[in-house]
MARGUNU-996164 format. One record per residue (C-alpha): residue in three letters; chain; z, y, x. Coordinates in Angstrom, 1 decimal. Layout:
+-----+---+--------+--------+--------+
!   r ! c !     up !  north !   east !
+-----+---+--------+--------+--------+
! ALA ! A !      Z !      Y !      X !
...
+-----+---+--------+--------+--------+
//
This chain:
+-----+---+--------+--------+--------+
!   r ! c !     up !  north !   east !
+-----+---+--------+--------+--------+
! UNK ! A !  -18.5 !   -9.7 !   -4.3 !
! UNK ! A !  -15.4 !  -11.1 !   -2.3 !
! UNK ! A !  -14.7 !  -15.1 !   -1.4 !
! UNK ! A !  -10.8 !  -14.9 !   -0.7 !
! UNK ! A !   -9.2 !  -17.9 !    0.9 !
! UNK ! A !   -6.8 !  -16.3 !    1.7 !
! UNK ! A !   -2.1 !   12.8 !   22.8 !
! UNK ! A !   -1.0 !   14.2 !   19.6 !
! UNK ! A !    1.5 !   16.4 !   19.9 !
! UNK ! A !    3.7 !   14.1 !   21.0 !
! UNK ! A !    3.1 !   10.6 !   23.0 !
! UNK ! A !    6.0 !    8.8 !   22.1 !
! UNK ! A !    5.5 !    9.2 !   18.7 !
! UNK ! A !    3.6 !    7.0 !   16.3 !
! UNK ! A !    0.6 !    6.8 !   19.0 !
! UNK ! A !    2.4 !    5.1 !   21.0 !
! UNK ! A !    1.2 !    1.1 !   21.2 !
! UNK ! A !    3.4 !   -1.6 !   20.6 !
! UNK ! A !    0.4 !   -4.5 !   20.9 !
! UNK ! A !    2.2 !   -6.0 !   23.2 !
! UNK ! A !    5.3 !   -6.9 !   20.7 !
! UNK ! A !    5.3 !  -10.4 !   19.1 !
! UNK ! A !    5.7 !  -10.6 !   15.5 !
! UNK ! A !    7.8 !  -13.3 !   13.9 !
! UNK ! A !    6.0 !  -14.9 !   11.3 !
! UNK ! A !    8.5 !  -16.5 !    8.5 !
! UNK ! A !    8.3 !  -20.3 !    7.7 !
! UNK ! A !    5.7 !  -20.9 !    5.4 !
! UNK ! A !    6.9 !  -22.2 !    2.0 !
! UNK ! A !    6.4 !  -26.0 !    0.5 !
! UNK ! A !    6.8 !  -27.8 !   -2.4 !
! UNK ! A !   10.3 !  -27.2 !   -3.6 !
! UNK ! A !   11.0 !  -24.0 !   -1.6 !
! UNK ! A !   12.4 !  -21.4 !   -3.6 !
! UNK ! A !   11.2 !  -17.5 !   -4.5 !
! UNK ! A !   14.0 !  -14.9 !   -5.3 !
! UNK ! A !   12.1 !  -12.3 !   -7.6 !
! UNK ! A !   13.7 !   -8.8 !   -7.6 !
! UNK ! A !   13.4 !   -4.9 !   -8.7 !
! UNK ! A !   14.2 !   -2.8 !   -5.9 !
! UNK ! A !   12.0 !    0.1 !   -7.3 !
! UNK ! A !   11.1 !    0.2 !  -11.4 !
! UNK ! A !   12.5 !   -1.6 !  -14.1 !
! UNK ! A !   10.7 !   -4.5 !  -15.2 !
! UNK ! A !   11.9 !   -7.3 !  -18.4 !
! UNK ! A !   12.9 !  -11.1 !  -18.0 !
! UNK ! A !    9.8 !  -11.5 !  -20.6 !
! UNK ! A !    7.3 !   -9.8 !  -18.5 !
! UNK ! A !    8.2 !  -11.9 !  -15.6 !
! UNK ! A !    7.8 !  -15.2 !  -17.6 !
! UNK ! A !    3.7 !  -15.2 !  -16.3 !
! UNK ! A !    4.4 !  -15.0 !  -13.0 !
! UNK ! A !    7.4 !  -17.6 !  -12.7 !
! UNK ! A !    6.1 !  -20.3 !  -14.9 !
! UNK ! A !    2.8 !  -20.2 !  -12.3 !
! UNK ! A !    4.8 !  -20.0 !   -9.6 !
! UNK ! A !    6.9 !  -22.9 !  -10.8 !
! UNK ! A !    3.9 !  -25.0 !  -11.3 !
! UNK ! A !    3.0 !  -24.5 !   -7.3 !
! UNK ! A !    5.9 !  -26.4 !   -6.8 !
! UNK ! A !    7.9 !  -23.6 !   -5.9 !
! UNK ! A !   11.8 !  -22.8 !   -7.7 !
! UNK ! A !   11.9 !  -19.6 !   -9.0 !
! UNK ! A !   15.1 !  -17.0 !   -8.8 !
! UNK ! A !   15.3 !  -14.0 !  -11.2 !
! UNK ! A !   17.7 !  -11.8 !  -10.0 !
! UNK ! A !   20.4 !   -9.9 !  -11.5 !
! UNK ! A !   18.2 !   -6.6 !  -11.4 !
! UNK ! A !   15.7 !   -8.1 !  -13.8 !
! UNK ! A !   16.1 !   -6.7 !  -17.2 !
! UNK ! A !   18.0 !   -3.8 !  -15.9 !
! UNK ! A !   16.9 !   -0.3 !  -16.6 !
! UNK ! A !   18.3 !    3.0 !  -15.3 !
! UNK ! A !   16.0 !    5.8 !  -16.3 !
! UNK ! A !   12.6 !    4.4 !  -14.3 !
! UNK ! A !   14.8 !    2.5 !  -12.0 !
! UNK ! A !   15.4 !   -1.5 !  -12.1 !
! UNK ! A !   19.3 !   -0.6 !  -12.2 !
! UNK ! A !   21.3 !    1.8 !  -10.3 !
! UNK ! A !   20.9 !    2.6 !   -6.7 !
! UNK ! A !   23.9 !    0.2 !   -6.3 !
! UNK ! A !   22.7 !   -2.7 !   -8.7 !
! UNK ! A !   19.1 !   -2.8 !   -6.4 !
! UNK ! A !   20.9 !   -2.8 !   -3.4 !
! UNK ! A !   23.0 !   -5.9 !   -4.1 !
! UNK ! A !   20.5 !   -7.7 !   -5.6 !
! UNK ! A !   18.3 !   -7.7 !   -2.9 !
! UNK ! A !   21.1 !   -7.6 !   -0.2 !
! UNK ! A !   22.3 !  -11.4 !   -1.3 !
! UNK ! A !   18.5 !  -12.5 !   -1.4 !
! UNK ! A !   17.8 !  -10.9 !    2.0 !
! UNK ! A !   20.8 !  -13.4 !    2.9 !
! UNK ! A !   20.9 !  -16.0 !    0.4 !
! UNK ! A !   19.5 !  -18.8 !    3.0 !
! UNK ! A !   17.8 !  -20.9 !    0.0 !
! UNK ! A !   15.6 !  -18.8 !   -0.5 !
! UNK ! A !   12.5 !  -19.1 !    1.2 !
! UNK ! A !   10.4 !  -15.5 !   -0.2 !
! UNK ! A !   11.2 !  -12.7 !   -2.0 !
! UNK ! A !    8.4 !  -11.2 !   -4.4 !
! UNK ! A !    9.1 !   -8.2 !   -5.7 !
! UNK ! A !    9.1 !   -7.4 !   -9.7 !
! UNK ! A !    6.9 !   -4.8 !   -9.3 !
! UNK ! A !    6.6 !   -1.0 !   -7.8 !
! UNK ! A !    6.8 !    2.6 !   -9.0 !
! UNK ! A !    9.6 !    4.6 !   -7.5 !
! UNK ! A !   13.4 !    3.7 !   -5.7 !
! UNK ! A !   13.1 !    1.1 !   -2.4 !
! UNK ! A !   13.2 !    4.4 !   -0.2 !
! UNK ! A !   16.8 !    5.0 !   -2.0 !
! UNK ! A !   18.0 !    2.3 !   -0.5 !
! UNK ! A !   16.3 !    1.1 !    2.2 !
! UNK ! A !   19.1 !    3.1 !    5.2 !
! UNK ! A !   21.8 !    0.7 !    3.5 !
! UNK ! A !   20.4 !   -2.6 !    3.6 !
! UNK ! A !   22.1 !   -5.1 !    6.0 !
! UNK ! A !   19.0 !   -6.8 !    7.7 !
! UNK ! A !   21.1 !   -9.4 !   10.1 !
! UNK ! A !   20.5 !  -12.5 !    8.4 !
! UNK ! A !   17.3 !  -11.6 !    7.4 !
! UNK ! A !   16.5 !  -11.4 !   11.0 !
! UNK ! A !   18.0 !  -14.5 !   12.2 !
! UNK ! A !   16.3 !  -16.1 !    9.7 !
! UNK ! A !   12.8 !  -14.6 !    8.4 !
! UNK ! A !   11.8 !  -15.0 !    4.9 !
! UNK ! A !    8.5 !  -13.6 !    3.3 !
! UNK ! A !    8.8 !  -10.5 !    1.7 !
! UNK ! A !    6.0 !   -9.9 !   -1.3 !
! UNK ! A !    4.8 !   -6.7 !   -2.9 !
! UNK ! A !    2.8 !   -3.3 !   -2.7 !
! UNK ! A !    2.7 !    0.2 !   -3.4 !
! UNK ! A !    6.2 !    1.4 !   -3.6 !
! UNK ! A !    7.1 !   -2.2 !   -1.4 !
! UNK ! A !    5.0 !   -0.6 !    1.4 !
! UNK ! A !    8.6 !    1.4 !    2.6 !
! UNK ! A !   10.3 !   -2.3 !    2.9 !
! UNK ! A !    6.8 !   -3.8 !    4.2 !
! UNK ! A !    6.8 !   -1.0 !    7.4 !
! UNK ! A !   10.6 !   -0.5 !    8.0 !
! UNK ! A !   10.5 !   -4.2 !    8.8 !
! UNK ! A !    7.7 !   -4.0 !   10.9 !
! UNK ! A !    8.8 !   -1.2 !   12.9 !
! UNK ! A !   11.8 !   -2.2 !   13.2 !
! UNK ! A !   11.9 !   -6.3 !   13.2 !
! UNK ! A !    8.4 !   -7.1 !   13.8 !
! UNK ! A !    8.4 !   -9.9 !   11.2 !
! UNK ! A !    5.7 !  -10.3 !    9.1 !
! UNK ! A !    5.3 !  -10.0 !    5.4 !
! UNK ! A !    2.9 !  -10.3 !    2.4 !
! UNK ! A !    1.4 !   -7.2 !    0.6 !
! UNK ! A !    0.1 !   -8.7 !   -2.3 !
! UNK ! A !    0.3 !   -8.4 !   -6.4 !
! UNK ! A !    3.6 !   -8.6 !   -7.9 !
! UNK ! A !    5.3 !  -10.4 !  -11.4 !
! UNK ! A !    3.7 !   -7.5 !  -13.3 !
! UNK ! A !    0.3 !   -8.2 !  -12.0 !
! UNK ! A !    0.2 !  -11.8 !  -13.6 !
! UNK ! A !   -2.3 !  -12.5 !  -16.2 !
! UNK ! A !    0.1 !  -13.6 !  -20.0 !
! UNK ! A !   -2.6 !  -16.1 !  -20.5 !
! UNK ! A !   -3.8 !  -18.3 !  -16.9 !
! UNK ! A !   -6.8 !  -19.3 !  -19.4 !
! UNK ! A !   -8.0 !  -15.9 !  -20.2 !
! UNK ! A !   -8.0 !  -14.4 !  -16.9 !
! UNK ! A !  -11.0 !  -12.9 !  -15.5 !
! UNK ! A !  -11.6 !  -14.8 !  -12.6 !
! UNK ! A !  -11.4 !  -11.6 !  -10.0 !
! UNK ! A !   -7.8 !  -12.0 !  -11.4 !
! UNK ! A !   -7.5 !  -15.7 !  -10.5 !
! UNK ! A !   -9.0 !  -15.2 !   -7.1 !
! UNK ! A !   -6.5 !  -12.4 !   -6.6 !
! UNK ! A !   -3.1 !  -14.8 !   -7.9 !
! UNK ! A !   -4.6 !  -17.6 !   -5.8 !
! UNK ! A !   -4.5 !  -15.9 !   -2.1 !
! UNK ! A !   -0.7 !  -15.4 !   -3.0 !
! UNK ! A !   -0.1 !  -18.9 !   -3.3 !
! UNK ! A !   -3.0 !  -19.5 !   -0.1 !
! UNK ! A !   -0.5 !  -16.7 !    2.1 !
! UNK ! A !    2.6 !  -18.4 !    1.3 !
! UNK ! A !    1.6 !  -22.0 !    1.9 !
! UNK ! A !    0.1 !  -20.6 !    5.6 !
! UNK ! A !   -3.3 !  -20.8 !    4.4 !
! UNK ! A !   -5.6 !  -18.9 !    7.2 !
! UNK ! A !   -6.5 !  -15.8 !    5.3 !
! UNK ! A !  -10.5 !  -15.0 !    5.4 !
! UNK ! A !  -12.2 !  -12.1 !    3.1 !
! UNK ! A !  -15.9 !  -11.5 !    3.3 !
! UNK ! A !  -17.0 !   -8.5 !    1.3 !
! UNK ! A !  -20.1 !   -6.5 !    0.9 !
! UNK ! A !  -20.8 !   -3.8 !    3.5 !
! UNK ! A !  -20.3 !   -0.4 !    1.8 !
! UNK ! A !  -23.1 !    2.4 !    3.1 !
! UNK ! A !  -20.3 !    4.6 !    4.8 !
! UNK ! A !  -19.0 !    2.0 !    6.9 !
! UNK ! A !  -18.9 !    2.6 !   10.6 !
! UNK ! A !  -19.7 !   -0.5 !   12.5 !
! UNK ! A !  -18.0 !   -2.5 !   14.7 !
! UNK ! A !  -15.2 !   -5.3 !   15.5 !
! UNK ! A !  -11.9 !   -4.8 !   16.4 !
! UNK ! A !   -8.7 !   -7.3 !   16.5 !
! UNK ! A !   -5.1 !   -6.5 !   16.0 !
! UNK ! A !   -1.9 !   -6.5 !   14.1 !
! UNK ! A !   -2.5 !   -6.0 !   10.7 !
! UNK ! A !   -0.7 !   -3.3 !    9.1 !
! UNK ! A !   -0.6 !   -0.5 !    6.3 !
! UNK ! A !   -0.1 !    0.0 !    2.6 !
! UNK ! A !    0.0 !    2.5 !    0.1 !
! UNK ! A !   -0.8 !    6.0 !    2.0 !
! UNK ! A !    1.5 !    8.4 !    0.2 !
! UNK ! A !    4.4 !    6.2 !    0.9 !
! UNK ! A !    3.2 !    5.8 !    4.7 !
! UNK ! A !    3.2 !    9.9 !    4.6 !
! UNK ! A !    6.6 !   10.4 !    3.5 !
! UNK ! A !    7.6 !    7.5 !    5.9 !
! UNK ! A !    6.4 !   10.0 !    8.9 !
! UNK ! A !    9.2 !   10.4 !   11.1 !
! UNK ! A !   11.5 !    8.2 !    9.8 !
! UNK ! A !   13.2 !    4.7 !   11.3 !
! UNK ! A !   10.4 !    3.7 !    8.3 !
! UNK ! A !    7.0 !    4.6 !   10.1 !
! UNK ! A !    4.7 !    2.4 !   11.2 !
! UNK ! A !    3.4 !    2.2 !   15.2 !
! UNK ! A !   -0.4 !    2.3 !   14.5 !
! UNK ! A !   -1.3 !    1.9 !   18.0 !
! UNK ! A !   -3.6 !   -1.2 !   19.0 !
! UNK ! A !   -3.5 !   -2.6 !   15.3 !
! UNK ! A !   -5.6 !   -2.6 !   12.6 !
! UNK ! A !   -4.5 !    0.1 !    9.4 !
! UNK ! A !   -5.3 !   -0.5 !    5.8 !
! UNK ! A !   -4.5 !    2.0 !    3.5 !
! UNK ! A !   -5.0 !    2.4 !   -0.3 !
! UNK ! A !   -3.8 !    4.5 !   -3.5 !
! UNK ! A !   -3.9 !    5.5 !   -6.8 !
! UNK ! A !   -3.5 !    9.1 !   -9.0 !
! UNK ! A !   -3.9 !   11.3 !   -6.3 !
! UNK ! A !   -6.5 !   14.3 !   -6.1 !
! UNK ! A !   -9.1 !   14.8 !   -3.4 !
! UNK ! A !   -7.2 !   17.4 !   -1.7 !
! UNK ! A !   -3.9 !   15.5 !   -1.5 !
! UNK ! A !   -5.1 !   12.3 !   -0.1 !
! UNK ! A !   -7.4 !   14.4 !    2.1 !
! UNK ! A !   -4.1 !   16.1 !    4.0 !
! UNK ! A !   -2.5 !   12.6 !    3.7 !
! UNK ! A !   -5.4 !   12.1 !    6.1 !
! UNK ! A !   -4.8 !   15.1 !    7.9 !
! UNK ! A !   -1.1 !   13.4 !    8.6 !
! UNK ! A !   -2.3 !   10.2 !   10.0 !
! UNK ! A !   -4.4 !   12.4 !   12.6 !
! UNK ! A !   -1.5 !   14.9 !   13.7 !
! UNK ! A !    0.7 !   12.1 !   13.9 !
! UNK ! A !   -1.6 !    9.7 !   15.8 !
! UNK ! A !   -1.7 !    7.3 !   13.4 !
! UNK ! A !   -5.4 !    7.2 !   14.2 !
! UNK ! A !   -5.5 !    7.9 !   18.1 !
! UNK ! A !   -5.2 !    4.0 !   19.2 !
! UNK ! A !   -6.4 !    2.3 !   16.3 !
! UNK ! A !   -7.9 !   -0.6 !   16.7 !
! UNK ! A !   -9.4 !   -0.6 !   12.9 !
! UNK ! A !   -8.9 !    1.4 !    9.6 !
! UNK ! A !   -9.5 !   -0.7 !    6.5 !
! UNK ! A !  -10.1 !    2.0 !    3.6 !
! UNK ! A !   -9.1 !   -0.1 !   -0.3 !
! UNK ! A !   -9.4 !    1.0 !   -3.5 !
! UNK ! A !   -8.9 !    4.8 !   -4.1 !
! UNK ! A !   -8.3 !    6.1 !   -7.5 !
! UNK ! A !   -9.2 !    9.7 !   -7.8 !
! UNK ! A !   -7.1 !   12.1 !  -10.4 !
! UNK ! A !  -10.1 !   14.5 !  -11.4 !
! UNK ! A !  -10.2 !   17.6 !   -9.9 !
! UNK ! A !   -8.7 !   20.6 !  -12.2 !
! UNK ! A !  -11.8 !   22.9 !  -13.7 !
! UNK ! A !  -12.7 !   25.4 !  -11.2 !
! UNK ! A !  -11.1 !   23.5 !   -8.5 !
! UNK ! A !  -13.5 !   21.3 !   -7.1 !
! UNK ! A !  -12.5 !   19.8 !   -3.6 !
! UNK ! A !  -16.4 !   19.6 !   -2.9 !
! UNK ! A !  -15.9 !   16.1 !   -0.6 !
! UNK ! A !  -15.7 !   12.7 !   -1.9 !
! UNK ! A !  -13.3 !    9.8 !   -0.4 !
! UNK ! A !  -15.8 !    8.6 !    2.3 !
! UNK ! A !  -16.4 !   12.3 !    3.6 !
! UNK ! A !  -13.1 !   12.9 !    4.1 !
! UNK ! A !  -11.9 !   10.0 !    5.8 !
! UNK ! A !  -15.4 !    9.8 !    8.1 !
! UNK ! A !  -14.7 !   13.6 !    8.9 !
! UNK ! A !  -10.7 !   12.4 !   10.3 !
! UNK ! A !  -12.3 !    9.4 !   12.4 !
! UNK ! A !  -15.3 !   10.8 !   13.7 !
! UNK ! A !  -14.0 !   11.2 !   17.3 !
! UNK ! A !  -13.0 !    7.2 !   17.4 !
! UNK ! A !  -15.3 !    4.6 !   17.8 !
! UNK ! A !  -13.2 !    2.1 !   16.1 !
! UNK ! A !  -14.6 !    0.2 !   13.1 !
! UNK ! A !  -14.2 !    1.8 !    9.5 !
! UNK ! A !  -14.7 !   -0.1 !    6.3 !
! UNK ! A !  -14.7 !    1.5 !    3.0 !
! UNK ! A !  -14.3 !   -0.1 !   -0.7 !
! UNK ! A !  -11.9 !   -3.0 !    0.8 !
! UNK ! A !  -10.4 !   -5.2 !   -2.0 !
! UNK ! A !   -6.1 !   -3.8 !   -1.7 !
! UNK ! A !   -4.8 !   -1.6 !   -3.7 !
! UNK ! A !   -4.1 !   -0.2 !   -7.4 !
! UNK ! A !   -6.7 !   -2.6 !   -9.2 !
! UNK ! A !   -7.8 !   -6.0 !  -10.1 !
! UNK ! A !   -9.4 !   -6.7 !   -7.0 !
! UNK ! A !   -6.1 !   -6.5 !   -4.8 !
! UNK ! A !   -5.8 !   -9.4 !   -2.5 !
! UNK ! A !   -3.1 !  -11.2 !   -0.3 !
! UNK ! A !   -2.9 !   -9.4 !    3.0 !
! UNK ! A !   -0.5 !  -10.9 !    5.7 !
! UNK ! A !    0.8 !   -7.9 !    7.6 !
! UNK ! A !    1.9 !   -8.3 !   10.8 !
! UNK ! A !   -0.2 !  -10.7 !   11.9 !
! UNK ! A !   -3.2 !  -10.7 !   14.3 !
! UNK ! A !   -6.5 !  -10.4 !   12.6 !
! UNK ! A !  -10.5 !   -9.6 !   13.2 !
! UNK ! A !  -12.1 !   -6.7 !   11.2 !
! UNK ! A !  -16.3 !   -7.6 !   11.9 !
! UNK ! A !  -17.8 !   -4.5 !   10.1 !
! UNK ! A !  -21.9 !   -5.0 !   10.4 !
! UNK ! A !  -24.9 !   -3.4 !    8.3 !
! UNK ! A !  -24.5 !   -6.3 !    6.0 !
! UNK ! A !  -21.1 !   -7.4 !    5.5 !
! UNK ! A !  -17.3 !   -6.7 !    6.4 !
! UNK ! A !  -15.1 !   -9.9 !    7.7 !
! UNK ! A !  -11.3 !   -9.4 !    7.6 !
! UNK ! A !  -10.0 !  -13.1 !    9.7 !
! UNK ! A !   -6.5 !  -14.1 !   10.1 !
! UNK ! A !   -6.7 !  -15.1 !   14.1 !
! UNK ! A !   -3.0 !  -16.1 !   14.6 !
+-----+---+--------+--------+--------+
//
């Protein structure tokens, strides 16, 4: 159980350290700050957003839905155009404070090159979401070095607070403890493939298929001296072992401080095609000429058990026979 409180073959390329940067972290929100919520990737309805902005409203925070809520376009929250806008006049919309994304699927890569980001960096506002959010989470990092929120988003709410299980409640809670600057802290039980150790660094990572067809791109991540969580969902044992495969070739993995392993769901293997490893033998068999820390079964990702992580900022991974300690350190 979890307690949440909140060279390769080339050595300028993602290898290449950038510890030494200093993140900006965005003003944390109080009472009365308001949240612009958005669809820069799949279509979501103003009803199925009602959840998440009524509890957000009783936090004390104003809520904005924005014009590409209630949109559809084939999968898409709107058009390529009708994304971009909306999340354009958030990015500089100085009232509000945080922008939590509607939820994820497919289309924030489609629009990522034309977003205008010079407000946003004069003045830093939280940016909320996963999976499909992880291409806006690492183009800002790489490129801005502010910090932002990979969390749940609006379709992750429970309908009924009341009726929520309370691995649910935990997981809606850190939101609120991330946003209010509440020093993150996650125990959670040591998994029996876990390679020991303790490591500190920037905190970064997200959903690895996106961070794969990031490689290369003004999108990808630096890796080197931070600590890199990955999780995702749907993908067979062979895919996400090569998606391993790219964060060694790249050097995702050379000067890596830590690598935080979430929630994996597995698409069964074809008959007759059995990949013949599981999860843990195929990241342990990427990693096993690093002596950094490794923690398997980490509570991020495609599940219930997804909690608030504040990328960008400095944390302590404590991986020991008995227990795993992520610590916000900043």
């Amino acid at each position: 159980m979890i307690a949440g409180t909140a060279v390769p073959f080339k050595k300028t390329f993602a290898a290449v350290s950038d510890e030494e940067l200093n993140y900006k972290i965005p003003a944390y929100l109080k009472n009365g700050d308001s949240i612009g919520i958005t669809s820069p990737a799949g279509f979501i309805t103003y009803e199925e957003i009602q959840p998440a902005t009524q509890l957000l409203q009783s936090w004390g925070y104003k809520t904005h839905a924005g014009d590409t809520i209630g949109k559809r376009n084939f999968t898409f929250g709107g058009t390529d155009e009708e994304r971009l806008n909306d999340l354009q006049k958030m990015l500089d919309d100085p009232k509000i404070k945080a922008i939590m994304c509607a939820r994820g699927g497919y289309g924030s890569i489609r629009i990522i090159d034309r977003l205008n980001w010079t407000k946003f960096k004069l003045n830093p506002k939280w940016i909320i979401g996963f999976s499909d959010i992880t291409v806006l989470h690492n183009h800002i990092h790489n490129n801005f070095q502010i910090a932002s929120i990979h969390s749940k988003m609006t379709n992750s709410f429970p309908d009924d607070w009341n009726l929520a299980e309370p691995i649910q409640i935990e997981t809606i809670i850190s939101i609120r403890d991330a946003l209010s600057g509440k020093r993150m802290k996650y125990p959670v039980v040591a998994h029996p493939s876990n390679k020991q150790g303790v490591a500190e660094g920037v905190l970064v990572g997200g959903n690895l298929k996106t961070i794969e067809t990031l490689t290369g791109s003004s999108s990808d991540i630096k890796t080197g001296g931070k600590i890199l969580f990955v999780e995702d969902t749907g993908e067979y044992l062979y895919s996400i072992d090569r998606m391993f495969w790219n964060l060694k070739r790249t050097g995702k993995l050379t000067n890596l401080k830590g690598l935080i392993v979430g929630g994996f769901k597995v698409k069964p293997d074809d008959l007759g095609e059995e990949f013949g490893k599981t999860v843990e033998d195929i990241v342990l068999e990427k990693v096993k000429d690093f002596k950094f820390p490794v923690c398997f079964g980490f509570p991020v990702g495609h599940q219930k058990n997804n909690f608030a992580l504040k990328c960008g900022i400095k944390h302590r991974l404590s991986v020991t026979e008995k227990e795993v300690i992520l610590t916000e350190i900043i």
